[in-house]
C-alpha positions as MATLAB code, in Angstrom:
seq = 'XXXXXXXXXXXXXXXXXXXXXXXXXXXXXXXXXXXXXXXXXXXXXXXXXXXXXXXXXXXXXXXXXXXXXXXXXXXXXXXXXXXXXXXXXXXXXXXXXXXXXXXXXXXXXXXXXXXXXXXXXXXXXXXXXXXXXXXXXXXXXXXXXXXXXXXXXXXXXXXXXXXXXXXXXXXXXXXXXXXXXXXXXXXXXXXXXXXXXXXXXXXXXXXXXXXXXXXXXXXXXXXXXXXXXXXXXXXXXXXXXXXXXXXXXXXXXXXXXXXXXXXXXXXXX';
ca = [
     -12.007   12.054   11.904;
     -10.108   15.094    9.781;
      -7.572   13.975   11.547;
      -7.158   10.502    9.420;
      -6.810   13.228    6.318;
      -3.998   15.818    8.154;
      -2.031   12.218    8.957;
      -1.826   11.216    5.133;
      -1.101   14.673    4.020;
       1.977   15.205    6.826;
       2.916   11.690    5.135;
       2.612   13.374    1.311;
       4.164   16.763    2.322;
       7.260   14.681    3.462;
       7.471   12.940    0.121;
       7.215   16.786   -1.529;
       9.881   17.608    1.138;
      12.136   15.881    0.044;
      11.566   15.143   -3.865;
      12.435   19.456   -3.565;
      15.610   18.474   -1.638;
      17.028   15.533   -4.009;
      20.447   15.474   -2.476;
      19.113   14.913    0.980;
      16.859   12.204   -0.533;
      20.219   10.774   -2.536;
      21.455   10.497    0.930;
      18.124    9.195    2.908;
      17.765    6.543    0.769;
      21.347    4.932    1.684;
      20.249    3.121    5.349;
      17.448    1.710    3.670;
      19.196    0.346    0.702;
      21.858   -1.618    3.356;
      18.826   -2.709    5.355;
      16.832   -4.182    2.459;
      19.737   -6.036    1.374;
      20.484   -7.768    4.754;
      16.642   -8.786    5.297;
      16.530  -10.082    1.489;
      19.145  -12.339    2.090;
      17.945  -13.649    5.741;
      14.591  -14.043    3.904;
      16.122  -15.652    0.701;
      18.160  -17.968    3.178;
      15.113  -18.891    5.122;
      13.384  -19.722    1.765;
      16.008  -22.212    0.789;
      16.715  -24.362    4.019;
      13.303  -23.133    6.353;
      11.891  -26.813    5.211;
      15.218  -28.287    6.739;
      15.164  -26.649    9.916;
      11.327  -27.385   10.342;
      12.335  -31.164    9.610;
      15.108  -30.970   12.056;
      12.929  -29.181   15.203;
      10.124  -32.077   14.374;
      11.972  -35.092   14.625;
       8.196  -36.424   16.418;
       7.112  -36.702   13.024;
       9.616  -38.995   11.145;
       7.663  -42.043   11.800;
       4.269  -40.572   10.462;
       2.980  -42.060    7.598;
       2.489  -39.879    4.150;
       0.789  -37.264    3.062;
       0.444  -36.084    7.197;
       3.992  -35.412    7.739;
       5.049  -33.745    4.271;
       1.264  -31.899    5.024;
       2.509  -31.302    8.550;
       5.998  -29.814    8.402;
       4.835  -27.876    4.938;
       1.947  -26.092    7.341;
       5.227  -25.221    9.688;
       7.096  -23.891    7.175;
       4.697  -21.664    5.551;
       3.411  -20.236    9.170;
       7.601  -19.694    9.842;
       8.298  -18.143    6.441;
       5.222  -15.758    7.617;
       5.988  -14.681   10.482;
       9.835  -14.108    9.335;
       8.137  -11.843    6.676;
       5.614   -9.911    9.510;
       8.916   -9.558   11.686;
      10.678   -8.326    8.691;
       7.815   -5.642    7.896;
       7.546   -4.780   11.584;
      11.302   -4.019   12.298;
      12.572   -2.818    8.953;
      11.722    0.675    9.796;
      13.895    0.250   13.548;
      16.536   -1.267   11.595;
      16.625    1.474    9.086;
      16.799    4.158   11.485;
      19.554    2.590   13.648;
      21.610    2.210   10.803;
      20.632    5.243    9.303;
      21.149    7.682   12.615;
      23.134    9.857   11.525;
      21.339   10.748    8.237;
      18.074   11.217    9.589;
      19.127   13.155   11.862;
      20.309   15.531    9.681;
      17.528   15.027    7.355;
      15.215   15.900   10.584;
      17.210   18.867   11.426;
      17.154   20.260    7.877;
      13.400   19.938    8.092;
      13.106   21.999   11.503;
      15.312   24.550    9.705;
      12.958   24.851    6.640;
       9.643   25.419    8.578;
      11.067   27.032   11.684;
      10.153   30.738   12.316;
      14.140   31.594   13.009;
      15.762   29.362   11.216;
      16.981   27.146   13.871;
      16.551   23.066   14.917;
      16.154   21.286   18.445;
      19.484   19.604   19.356;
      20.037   16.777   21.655;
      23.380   18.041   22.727;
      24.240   14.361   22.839;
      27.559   12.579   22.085;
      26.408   10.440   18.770;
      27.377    6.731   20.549;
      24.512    8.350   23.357;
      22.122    8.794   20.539;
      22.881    5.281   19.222;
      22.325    3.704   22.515;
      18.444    5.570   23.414;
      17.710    4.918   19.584;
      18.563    0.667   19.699;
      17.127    0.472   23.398;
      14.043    2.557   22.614;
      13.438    0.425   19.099;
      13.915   -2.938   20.636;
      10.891   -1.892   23.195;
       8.522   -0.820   20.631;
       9.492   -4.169   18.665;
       8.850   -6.582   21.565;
       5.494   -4.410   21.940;
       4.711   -5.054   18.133;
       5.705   -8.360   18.395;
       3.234   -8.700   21.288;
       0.176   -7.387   19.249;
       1.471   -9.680   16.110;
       1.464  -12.789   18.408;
      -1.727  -11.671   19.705;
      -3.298  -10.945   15.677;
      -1.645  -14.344   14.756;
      -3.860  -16.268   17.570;
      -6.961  -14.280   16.495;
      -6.221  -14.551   12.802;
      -7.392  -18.463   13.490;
     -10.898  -17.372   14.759;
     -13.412  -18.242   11.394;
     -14.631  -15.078    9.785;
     -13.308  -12.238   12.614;
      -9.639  -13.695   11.505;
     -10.232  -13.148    8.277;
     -11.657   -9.540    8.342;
     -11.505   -7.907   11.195;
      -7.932   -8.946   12.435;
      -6.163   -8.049    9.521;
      -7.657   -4.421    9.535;
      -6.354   -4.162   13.078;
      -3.313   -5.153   12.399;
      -2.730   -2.602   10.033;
      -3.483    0.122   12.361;
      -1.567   -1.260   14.774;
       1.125   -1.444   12.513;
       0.744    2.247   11.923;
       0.926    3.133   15.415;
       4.311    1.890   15.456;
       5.947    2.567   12.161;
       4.743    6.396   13.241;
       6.569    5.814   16.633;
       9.552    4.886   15.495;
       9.742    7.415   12.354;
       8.565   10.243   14.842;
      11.309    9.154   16.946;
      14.099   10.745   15.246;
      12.499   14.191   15.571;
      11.164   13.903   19.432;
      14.001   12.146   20.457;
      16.096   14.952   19.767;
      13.953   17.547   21.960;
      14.999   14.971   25.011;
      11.000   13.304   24.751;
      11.716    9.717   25.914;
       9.684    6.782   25.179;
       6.969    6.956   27.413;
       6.365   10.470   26.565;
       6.451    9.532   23.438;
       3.436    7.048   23.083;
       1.499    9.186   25.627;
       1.518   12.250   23.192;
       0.833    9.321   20.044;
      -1.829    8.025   21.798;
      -4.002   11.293   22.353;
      -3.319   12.136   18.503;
      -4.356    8.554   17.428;
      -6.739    9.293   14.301;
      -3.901   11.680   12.947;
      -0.635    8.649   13.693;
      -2.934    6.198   11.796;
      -3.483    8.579    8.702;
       0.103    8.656    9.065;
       1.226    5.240    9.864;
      -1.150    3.101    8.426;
      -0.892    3.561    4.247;
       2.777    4.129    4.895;
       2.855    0.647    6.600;
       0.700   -0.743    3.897;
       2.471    0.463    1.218;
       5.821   -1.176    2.905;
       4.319   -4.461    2.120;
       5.105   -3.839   -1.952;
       8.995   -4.606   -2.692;
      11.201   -2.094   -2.504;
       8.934    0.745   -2.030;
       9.744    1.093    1.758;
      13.682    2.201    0.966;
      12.335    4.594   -1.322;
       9.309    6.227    0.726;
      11.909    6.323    4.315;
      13.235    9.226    3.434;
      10.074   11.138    2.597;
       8.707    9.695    6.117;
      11.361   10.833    8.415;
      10.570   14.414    7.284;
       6.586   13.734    7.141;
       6.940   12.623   10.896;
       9.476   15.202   11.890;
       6.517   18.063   10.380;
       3.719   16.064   12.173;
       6.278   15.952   15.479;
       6.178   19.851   15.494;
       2.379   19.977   15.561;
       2.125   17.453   18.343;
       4.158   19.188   20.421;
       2.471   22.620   19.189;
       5.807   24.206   17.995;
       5.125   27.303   15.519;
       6.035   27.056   11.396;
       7.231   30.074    9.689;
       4.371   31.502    7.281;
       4.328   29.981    4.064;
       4.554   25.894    4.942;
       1.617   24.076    4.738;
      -0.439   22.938    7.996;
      -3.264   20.433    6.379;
      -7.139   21.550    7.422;
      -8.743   20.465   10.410;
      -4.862   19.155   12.291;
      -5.451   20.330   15.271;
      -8.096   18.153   16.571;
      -7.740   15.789   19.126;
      -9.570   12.508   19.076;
     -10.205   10.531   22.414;
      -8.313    8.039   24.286;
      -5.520    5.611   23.726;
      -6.002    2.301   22.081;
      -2.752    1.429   20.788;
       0.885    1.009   21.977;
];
């Protein structure tokens, strides 16, 4: 279970990372900013005409008699304004880093270069419009997964007391998983790891992605704080991405205690 505490500390060391490298974090924080504006609006615009459009796809329900329709299409658009916000929550991180490639990439590389022995970062050797098209194809399979496991927690949410408690702790783990997937992305991708690869070496380092993932994906549910933590995650994961794939760091940067445990099978992904 030390491995729940080396998660949340690659997750803090990124934030140090980069608070000691503000013009990299001036930069970082630019993809992020565009993203949150675009999903504020589609949210804001959902807000205003969501009762509309649930009035329009229920035209069954004209005839009913009041309070059951008004009660009706009110449950509708509540449980659509939710899920819009879940999707949000779930894909602002893919979003980010698509629009954001070419800064955290460099962000990543910078990092390599800090910790590395020699001085010297992995390289793709990839024309940039290559890197565009793995990092979109690879992020729209990890959000149809989440999107699974949310339609999934959304069903089981309606179960009475496991819905209420259990579901919603699973859900945040799961939420980790992927958030850690997609931030550790931008490292491993670069070292030629494809997807699959990917979540096979995430899934036998579970404990240590949710330490990671999970209080980064909770704190993404507070406004705002998500554009300004991105940064500091990118280089978290890219540090974490190193151990997982047992590369040596130069003397002197930090490895948290007990990181090199491994604990069990799979669960997630």
């Amino acid at each position: 279970m030390r491995d729940l505490g080396a998660g949340f500390h690659y997750l803090l060391k990124g934030q140090r990372w980069v608070a000691r490298h503000g013009k990299q974090y001036g930069f970082g924080l630019v993809p992020g900013l565009i993203t949150l504006v675009l999903y504020v609006g589609a949210l804001v615009a959902l807000a205003t005409w969501g009762e509309d459009a649930v009035s329009w796809a229920t035209p069954f329900s004209d005839d009913w008699s009041s309070p059951w329709r008004g009660l009706f299409r009110g449950f509708l658009t509540v449980v659509l304004f939710a899920l819009a916000l879940l999707l949000a929550v779930v894909t602002f991180t893919a979003v980010t880093l698509l629009i954001g490639q070419p800064f955290y990439e460099n962000l990543s590389e910078k990092v390599d270069r800090d910790v590395s022995p020699d001085g010297t970062a992995p390289e793709s050797g990839l024309p940039l419009w290559r890197e565009l098209w793995i990092s979109a194809r690879d992020s729209l399979r990890i959000v149809v997964r989440a999107l699974l496991w949310a339609v999934l927690l959304f069903a089981l949410g309606f179960v009475p007391v496991v819905g209420q408690t259990v579901v919603p702790v699973i859900g945040f783990f799961v939420t980790g998983f992927f958030l850690t997937e997609e931030l550790t992305a931008v490292a491993l991708q670069r070292r030629g790891v494809d997807l699959r690869a990917r979540l096979t070496l995430l899934r036998s380092r579970k404990t240590l992605v949710w330490g990671f993932g999970t209080p980064l994906g909770l704190s993404f549910l507070v406004p705002f704080v998500a554009v300004f933590l991105m940064p500091g995650a990118v280089a978290g994961a890219t540090l974490m991405a190193r151990e997982l794939l047992g590369e040596e760091t130069r003397d002197g940067a930090e490895e948290p205690e007990g990181s090199d445990e491994s604990d069990g099978e799979p669960v997630s992904g």
